[in-house]
MOPAC internal coordinates of N, CA, C and O (Angstrom, degrees):
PM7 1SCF
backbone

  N    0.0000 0     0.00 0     0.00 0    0    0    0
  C    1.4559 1     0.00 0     0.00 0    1    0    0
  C    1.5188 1   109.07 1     0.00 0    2    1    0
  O    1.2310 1   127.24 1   -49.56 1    3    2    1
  N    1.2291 1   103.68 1   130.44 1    3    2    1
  C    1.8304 1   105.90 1  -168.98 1    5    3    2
  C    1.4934 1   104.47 1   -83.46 1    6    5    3
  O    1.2310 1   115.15 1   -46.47 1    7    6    5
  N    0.8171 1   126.81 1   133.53 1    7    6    5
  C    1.7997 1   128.44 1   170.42 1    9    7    6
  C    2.0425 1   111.85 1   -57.76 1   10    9    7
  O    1.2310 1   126.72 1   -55.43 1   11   10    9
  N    1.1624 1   104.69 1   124.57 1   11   10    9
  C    1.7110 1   104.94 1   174.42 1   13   11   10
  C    1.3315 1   110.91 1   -81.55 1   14   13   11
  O    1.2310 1   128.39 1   -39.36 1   15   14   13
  N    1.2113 1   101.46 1   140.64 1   15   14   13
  C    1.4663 1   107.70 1   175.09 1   17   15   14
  C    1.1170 1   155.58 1   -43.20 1   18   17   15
  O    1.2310 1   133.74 1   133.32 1   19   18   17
  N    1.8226 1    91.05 1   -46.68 1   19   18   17
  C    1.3002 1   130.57 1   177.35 1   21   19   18
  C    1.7470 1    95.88 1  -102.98 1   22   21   19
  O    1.2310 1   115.71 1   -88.13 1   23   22   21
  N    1.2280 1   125.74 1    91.87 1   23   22   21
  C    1.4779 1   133.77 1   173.27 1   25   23   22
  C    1.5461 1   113.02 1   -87.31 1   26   25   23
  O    1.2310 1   126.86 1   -54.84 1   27   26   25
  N    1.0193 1   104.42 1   125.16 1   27   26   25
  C    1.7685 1    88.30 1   169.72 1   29   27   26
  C    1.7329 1   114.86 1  -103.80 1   30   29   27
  O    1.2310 1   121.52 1   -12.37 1   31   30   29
  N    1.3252 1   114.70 1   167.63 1   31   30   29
  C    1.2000 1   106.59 1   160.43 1   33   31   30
  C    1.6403 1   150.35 1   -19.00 1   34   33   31
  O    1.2310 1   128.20 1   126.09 1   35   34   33
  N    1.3963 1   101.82 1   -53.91 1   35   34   33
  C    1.5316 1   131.74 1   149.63 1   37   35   34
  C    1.1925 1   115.80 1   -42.85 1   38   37   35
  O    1.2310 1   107.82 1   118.92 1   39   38   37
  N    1.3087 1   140.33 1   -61.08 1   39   38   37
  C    0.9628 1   145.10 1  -148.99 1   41   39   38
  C    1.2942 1   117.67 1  -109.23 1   42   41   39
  O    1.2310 1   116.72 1   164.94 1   43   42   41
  N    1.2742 1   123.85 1   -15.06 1   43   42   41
  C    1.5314 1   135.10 1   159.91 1   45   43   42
  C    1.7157 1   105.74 1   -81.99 1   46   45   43
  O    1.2310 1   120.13 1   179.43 1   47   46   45
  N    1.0530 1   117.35 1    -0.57 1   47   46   45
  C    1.7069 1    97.80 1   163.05 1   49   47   46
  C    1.8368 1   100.66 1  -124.14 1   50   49   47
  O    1.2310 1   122.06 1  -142.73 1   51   50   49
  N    1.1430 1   113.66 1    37.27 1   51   50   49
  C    1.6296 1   119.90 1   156.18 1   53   51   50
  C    1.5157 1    87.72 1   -92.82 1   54   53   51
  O    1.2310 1   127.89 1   -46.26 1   55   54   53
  N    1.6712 1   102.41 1   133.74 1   55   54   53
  C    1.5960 1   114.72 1   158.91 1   57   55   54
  C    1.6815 1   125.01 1   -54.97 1   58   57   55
  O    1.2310 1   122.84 1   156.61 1   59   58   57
  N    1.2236 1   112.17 1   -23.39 1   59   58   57
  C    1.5541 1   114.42 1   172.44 1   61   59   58
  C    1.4017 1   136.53 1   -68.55 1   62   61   59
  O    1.2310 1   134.68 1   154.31 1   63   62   61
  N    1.8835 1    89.22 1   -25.69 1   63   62   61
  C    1.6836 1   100.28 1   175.02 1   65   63   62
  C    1.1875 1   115.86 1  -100.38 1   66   65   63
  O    1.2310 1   117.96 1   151.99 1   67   66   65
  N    1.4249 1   121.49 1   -28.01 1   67   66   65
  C    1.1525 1   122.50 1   155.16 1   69   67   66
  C    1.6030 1   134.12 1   -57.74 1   70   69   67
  O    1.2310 1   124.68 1   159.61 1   71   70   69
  N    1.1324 1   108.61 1   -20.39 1   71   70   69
  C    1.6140 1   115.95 1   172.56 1   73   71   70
  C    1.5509 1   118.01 1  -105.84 1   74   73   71
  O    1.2310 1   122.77 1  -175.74 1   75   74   73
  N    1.8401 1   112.30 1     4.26 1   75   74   73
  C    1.0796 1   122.01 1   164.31 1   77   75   74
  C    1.3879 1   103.58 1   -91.12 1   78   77   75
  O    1.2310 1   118.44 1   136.98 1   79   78   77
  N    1.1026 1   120.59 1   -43.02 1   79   78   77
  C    1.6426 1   146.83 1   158.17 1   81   79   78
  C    1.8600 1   110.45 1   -16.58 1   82   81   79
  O    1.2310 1   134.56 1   108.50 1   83   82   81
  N    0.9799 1    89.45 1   -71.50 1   83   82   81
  C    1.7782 1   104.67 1  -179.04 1   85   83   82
  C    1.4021 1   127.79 1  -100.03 1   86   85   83
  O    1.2310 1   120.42 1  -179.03 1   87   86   85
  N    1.9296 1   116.79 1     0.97 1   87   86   85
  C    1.0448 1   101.22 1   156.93 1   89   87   86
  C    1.7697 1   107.43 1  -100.70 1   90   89   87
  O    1.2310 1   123.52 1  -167.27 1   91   90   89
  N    1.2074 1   110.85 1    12.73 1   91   90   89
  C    1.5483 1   116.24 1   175.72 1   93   91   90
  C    2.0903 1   112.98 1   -99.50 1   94   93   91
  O    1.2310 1   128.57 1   173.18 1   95   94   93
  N    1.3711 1   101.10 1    -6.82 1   95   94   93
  C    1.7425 1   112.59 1   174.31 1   97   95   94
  C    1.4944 1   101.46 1  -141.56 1   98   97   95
  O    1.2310 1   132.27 1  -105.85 1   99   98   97
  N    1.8320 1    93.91 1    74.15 1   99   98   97
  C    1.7659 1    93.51 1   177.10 1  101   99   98
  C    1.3911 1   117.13 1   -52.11 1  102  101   99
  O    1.2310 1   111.55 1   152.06 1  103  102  101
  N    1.4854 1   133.52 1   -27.94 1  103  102  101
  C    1.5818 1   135.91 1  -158.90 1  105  103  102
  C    1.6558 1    86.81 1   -99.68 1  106  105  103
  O    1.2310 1   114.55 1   157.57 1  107  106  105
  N    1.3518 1   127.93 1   -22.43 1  107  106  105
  C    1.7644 1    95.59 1   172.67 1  109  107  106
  C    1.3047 1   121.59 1   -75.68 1  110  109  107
  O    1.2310 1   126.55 1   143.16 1  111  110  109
  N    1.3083 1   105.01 1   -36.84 1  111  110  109
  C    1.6694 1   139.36 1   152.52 1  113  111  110
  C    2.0245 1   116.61 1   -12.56 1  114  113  111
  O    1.2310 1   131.30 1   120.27 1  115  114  113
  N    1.3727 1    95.79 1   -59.73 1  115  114  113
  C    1.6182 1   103.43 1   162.69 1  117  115  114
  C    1.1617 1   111.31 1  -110.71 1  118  117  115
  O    1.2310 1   114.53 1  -147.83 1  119  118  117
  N    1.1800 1   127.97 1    32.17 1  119  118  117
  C    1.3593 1   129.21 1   156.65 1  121  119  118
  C    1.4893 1    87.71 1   -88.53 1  122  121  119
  O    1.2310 1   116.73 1   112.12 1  123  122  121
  N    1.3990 1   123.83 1   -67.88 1  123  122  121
  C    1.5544 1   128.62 1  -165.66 1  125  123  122
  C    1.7407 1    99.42 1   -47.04 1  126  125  123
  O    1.2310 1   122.92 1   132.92 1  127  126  125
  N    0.9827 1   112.01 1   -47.08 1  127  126  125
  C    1.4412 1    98.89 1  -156.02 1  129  127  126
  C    1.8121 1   107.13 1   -77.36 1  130  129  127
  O    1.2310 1   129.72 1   159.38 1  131  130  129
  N    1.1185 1    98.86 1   -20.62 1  131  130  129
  C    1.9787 1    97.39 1   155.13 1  133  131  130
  C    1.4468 1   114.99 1   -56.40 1  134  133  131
  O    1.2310 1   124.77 1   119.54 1  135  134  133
  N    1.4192 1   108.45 1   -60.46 1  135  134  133
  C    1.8067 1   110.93 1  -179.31 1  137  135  134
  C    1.3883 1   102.84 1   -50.41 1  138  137  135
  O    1.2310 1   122.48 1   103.80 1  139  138  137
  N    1.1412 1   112.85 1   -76.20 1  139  138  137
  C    1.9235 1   113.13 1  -157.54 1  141  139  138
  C    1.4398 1    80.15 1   -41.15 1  142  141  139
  O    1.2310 1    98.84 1    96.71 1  143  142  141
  N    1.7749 1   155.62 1   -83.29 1  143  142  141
  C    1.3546 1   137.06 1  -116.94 1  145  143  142
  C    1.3286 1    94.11 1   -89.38 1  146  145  143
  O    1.2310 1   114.71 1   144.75 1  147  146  145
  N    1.7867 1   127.63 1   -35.25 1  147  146  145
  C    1.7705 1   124.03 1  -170.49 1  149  147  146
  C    1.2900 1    87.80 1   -63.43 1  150  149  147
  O    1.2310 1   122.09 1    83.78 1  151  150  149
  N    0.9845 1   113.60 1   -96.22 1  151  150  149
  C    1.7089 1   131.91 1  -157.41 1  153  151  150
  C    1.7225 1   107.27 1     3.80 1  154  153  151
  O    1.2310 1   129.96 1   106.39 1  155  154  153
  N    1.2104 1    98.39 1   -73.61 1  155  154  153
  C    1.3451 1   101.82 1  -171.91 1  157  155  154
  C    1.6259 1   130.13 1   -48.57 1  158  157  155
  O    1.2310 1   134.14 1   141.38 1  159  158  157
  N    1.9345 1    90.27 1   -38.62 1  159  158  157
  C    1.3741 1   116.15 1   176.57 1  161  159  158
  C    1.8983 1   107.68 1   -55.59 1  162  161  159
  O    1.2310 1   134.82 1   134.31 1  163  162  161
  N    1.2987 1    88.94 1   -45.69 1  163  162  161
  C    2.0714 1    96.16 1  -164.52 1  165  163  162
  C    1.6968 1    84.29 1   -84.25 1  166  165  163
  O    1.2310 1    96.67 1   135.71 1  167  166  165
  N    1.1476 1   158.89 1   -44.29 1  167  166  165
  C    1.6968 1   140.94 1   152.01 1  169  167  166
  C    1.3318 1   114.95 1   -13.19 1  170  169  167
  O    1.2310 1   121.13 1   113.43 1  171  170  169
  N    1.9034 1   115.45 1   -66.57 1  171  170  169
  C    1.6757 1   102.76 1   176.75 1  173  171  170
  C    1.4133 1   128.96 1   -68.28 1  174  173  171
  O    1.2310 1   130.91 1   161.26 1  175  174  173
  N    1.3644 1    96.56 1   -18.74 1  175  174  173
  C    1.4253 1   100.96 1   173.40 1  177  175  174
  C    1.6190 1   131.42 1   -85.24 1  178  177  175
  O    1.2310 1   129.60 1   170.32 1  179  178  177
  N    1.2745 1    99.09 1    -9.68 1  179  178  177
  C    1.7293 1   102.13 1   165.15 1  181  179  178
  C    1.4073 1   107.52 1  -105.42 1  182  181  179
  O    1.2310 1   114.92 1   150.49 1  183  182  181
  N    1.3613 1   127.23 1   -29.51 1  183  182  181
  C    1.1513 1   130.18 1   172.05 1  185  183  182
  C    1.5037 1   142.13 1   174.33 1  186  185  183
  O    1.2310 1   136.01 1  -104.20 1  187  186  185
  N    1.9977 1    86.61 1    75.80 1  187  186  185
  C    1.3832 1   110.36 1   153.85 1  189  187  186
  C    1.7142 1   102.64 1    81.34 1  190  189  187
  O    1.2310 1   116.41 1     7.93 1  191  190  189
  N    1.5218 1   124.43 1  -172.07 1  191  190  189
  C    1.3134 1   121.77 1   148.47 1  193  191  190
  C    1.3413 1   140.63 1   -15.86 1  194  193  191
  O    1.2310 1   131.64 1   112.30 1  195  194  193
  N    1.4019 1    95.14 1   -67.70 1  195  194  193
  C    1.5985 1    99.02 1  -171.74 1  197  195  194
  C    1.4776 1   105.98 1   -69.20 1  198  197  195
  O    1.2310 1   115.10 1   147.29 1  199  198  197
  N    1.4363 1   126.91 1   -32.71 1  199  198  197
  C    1.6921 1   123.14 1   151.37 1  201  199  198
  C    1.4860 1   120.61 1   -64.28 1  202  201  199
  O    1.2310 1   110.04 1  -164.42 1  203  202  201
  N    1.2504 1   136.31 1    15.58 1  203  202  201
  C    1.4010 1   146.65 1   154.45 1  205  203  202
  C    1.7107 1   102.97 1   -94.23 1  206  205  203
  O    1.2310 1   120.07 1   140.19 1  207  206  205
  N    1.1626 1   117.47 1   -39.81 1  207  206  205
  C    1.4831 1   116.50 1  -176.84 1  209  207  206
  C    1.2789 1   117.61 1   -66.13 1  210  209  207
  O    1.2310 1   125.54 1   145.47 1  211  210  209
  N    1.5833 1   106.96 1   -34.53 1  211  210  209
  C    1.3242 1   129.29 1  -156.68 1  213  211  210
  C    1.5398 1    97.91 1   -86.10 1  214  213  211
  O    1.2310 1   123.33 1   135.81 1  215  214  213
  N    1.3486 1   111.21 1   -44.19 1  215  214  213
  C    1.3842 1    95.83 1  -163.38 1  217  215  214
  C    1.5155 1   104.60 1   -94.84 1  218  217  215
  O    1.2310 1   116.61 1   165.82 1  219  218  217
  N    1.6235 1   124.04 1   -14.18 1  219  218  217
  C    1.3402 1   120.07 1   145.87 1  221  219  218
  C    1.3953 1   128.25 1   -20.78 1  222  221  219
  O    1.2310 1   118.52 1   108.62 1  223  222  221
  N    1.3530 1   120.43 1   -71.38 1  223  222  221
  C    1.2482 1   134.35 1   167.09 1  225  223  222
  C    1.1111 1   123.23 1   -77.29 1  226  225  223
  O    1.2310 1   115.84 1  -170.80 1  227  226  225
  N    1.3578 1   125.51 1     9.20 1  227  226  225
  C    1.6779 1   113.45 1   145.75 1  229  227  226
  C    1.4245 1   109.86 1   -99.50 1  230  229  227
  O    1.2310 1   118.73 1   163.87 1  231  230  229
  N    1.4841 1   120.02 1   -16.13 1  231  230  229
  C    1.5902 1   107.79 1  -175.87 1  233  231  230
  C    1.9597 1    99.49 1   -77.10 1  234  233  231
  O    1.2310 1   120.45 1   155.33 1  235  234  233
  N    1.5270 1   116.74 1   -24.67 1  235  234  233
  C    1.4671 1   127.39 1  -169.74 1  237  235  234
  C    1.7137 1    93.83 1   -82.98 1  238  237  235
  O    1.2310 1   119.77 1  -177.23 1  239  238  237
  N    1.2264 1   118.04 1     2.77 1  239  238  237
  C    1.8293 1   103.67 1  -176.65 1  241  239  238
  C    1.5694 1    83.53 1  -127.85 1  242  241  239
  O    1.2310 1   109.39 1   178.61 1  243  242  241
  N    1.2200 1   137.49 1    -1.39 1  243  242  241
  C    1.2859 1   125.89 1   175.64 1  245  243  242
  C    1.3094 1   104.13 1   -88.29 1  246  245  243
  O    1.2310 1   125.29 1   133.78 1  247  246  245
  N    1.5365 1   107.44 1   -46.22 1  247  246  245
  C    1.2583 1   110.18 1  -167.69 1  249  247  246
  C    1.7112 1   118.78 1   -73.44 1  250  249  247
  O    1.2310 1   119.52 1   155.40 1  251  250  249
  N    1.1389 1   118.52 1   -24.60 1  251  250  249
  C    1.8248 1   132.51 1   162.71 1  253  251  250
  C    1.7457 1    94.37 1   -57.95 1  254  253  251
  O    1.2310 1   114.76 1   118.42 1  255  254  253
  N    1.1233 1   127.54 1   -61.58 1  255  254  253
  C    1.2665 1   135.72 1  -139.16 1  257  255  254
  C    1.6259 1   125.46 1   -90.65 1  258  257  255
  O    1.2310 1   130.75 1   168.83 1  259  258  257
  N    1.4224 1    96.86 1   -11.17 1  259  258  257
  C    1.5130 1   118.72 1  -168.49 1  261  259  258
  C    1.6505 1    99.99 1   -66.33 1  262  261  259
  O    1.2310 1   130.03 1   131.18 1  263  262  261
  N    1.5509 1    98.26 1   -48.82 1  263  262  261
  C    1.6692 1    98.69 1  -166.88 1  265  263  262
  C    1.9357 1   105.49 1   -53.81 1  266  265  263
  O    1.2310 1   135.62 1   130.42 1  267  266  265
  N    1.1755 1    87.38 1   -49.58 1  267  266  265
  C    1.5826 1    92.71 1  -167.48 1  269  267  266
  C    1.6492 1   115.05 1   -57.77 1  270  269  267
  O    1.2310 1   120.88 1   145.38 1  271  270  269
  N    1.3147 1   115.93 1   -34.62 1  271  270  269
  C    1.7202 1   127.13 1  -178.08 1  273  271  270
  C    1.1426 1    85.57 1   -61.88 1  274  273  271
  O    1.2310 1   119.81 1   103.00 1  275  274  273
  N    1.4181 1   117.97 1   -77.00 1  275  274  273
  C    1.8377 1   124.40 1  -152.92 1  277  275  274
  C    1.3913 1   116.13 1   -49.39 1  278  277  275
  O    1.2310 1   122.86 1   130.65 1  279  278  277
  N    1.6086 1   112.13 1   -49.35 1  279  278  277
  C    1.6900 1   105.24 1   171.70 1  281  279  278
  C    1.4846 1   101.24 1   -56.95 1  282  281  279
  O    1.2310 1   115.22 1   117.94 1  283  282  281
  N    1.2745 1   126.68 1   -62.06 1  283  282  281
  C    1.7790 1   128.26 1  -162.19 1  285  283  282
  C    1.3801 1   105.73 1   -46.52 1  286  285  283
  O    1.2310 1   113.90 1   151.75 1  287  286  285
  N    1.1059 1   129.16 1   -28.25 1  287  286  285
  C    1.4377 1   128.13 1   170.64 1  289  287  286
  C    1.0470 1   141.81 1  -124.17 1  290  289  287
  O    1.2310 1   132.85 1  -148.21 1  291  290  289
  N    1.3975 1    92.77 1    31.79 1  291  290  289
  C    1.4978 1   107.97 1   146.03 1  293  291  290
  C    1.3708 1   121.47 1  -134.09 1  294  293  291
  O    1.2310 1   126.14 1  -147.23 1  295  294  293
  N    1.5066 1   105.80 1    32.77 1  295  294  293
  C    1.6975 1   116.65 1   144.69 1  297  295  294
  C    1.2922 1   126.16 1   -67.85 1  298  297  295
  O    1.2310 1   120.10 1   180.00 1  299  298  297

């Protein structure tokens, strides 16, 4: 499935476009998969839990969100 150009919001957090998404930009692809595992890691380490939570849910809103930034800007 080819990724559309014009993505909207909606449609970048369906699993299909997103995994058309990242097996079509292998290097953003392991870029992501550093964030989702750092993030969380550099959270306990500046501070504790609630910086494990924190950076949980920014590597889980990066990782939904990447497809949609990257096409939008590079229209």
């Amino acid at each position: 499935m080819a990724v559309p150009t014009n993505i909207s919001l909606g449609n970048s957090l369906k699993s299909a476009n997103r995994l058309a998404f990242y097996e079509g930009h292998k290097e953003i692809a392991k870029l992501m998969i550093l964030v989702v595992f750092l993030f969380p890691l550099f959270g306990v380490y500046i501070s504790g839990l609630l910086g494990a939570v924190v950076g949980l849910f920014l590597s889980l809103v990066a990782y939904f969100l990447t497809p949609y930034v990257i096409l939008n800007l590079a229209k």
